[in-house]
N, C-alpha and C positions, 0 to 999 in steps of 0.2 A: 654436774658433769656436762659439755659440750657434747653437742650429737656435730662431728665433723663432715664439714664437706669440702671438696673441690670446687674451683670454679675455674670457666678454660673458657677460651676464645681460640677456633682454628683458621687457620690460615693456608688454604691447602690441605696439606696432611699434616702440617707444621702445627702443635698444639699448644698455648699459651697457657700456664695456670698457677692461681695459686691456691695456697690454704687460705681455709675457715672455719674460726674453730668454736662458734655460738651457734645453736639454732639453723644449724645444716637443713632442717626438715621442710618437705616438699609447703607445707602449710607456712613456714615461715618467709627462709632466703629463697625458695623457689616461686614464691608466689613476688613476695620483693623484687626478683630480677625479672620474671616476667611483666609485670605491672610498672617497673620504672627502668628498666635495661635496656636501650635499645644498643647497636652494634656499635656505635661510634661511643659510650658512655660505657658499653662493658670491658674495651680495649683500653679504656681510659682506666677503668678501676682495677683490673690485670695490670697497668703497669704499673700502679704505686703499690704491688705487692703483696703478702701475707695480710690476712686480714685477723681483726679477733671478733666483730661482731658487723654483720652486714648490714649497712642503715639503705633508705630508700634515696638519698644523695650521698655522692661521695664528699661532699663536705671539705671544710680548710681543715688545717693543723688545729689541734687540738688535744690538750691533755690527755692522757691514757685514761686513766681513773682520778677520782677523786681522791681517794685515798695516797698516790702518787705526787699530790701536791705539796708543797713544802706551806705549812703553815709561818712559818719563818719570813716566807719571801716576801718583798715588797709591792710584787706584783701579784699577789695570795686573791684578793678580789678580782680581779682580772682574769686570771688562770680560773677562778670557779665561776664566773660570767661565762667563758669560753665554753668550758664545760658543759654548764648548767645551756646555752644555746645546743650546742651539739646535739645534748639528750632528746632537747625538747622539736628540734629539729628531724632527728634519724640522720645524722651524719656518721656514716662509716667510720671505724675508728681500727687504724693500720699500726699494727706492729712499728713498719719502720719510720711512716711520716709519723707517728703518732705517740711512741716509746723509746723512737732513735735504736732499735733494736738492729744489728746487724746480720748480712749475710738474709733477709726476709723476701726479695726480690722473685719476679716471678721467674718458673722453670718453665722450660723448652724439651717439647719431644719428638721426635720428627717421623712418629706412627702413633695412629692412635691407641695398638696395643703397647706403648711406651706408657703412655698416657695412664693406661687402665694399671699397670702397674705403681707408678705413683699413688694412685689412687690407694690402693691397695697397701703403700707403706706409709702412709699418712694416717692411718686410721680411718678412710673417710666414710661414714659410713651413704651420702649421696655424693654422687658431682651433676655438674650441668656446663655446659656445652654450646657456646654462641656459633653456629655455622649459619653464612649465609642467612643472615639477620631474621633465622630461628631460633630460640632457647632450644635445647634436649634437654634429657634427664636420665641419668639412672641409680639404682641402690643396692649398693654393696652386698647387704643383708638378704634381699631377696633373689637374688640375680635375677634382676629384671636388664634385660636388655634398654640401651637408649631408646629412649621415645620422645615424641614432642611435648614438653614442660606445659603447654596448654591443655593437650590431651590429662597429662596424668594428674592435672588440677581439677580437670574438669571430674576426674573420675572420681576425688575425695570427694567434690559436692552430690554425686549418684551416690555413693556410701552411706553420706551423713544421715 
């Protein structure tokens, strides 16, 4: 089962975002986009849309899964080359560049309680939040309010 999150980029009050639906958790994609996100790379990764598993580079085109590949085809070693780089890479792997999935593109809200409702019909259980070349962060489950994604990283290593 995916622990889902959100991923946004604001622009003004104007909020950009999409799904994601692997490893939402602050230990995972939170720590991923703080450590390789900066603001011009996370507007990049918001526009190529829905995500299904957040890698540390957004990465080229590349097969969805493995199992998706036509043993058939004549380009069969090649499609599992691609693949098999991606993996070993962390290349991001998008619904629509990635599966030709339609209708995957990111959404627009023009409050950030717009926002927080997405959030909310997604399942998600974190999002996180580029303003002003800060990550945020918050989680569904706890209602915790946004905070700075540094901060609440820092806080799982005072936990551990």
């Amino acid at each position: 089962m995916g622990t889902r999150s959100r991923i946004a980029v604001m622009h003004g009050e104007v909020c950009k975002s999409v799904y994601c639906h692997w490893d939402g958790y602050l230990e995972h994609n939170g720590r991923i986009l703080q450590e390789h996100y900066d603001s011009a790379k996370a507007n990049h990764l918001v526009a190529l849309g829905d995500i299904s598993s957040l890698g540390a580079k957004i990465g080229d085109a590349h097969p969805f899964s493995k199992f998706e590949i036509n043993t058939d085809s004549p380009d069969f070693d090649n499609l599992m080359a691609v693949h098999e780089q991606a993996q070993a890479e962390g290349w991001t792997t998008f619904y629509g560049r990635d599966r030709g999935e339609e209708d995957t593109g990111f959404k627009s809200d023009m409050t950030f309680a717009d926002f927080l409702a997405r959030v909310d019909g997604c399942g998600a259980e974190y999002y996180y939040v580029m303003r002003d070349d800060v990550w945020y962060t918050g989680c569904t489950d706890t209602g915790s309010k946004l905070v700075p994604l540094a901060e609440a990283l820092a806080s799982i290593k005072e936990t551990a």
